[in-house]
C-alpha positions in Angstrom: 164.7 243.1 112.7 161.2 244.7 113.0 158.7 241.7 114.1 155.9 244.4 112.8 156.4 243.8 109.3 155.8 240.2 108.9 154.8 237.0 111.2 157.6 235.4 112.2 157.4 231.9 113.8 161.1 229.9 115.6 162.4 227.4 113.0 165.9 226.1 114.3 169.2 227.2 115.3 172.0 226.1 112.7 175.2 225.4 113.9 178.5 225.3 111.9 180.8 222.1 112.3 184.0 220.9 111.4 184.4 219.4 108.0 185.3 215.8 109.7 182.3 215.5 112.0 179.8 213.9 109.9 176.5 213.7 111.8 173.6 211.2 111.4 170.5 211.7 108.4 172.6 214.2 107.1 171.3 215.9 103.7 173.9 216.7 100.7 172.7 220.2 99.1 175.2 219.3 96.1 174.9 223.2 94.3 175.7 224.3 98.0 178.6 221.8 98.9 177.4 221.3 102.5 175.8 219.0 104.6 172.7 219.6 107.1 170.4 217.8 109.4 167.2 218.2 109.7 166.5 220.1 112.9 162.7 218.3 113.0 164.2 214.9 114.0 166.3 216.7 116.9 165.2 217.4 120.5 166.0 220.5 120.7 165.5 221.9 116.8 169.4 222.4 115.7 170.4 221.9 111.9 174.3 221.2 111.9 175.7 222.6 108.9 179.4 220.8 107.5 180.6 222.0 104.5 182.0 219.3 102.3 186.0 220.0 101.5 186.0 222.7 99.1 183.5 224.1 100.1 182.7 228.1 98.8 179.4 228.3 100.9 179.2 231.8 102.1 181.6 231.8 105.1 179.6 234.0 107.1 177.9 231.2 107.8 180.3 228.9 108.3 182.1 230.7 110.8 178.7 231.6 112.8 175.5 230.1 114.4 172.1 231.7 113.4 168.7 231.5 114.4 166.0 230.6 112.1 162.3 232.0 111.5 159.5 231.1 109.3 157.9 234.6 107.5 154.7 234.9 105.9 156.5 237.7 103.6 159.9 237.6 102.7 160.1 240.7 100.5 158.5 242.4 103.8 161.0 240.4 106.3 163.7 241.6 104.3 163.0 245.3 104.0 165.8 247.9 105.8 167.8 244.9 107.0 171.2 244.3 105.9 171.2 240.8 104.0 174.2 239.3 103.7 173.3 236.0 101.9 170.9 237.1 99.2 167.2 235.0 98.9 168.2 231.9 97.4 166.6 228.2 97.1 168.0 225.4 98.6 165.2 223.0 97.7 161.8 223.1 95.6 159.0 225.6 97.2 161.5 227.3 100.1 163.1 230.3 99.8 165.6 231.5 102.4 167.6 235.0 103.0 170.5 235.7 106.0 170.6 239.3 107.5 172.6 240.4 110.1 171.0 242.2 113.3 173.9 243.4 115.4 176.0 241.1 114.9 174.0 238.2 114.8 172.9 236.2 112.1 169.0 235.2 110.9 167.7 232.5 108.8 164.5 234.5 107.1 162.3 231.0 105.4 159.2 231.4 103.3 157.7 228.1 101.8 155.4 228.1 99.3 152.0 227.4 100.1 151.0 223.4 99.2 148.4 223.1 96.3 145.7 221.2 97.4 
């Protein structure tokens, strides 16, 4: 992950949980079948991620934490690394992408800019 070719600011750190450990606020992405927080209403900024039973979520993912950044550029973010969870939506204006860096995995996040 080259921090030259785009601005990269923390987001959270997601953590997988079991299926039966249902946490607080937790959002249903129903095209995803998982559950997350929202790692803005936690201390220190973790998004718990429970996949609902059945779930086909990627499993590398599932099986691993990841830490998240904010990018100006995904296209940019994402050049010469190795993506394994292809850009994708998971709600209006936000794009998101998962590469691995040896042997870790990163959250790349690019919202659109608001209209005024």
């Amino acid at each position: 992950m080259s921090l030259k070719t785009a601005n990269y600011k923390f987001n959270h750190v997601g953590v997988p949980i079991a299926t039966d450990n249902v946490q607080p606020d937790e959002i249903y992405f129903e095209a995803l079948q998982l559950y997350a927080t929202d790692p803005d209403k936690t201390e220190y900024k973790i998004e718990y991620l429970r996949p609902a039973p059945g779930c086909t979520f990627f499993p590398i993912l599932l099986a691993n934490p990841h830490v998240s950044y904010q990018v100006d550029d995904l296209e940019k973010a994402l050049e010469g690394e190795k993506v394994v969870v292809p850009p994708f939506s998971p709600m209006p204006g936000r794009t998101i992408a998962f590469i691995e860096v040896n042997g870790f995995i990163f959250e790349l996040a690019y919202d659109e800019p608001k209209s005024a």
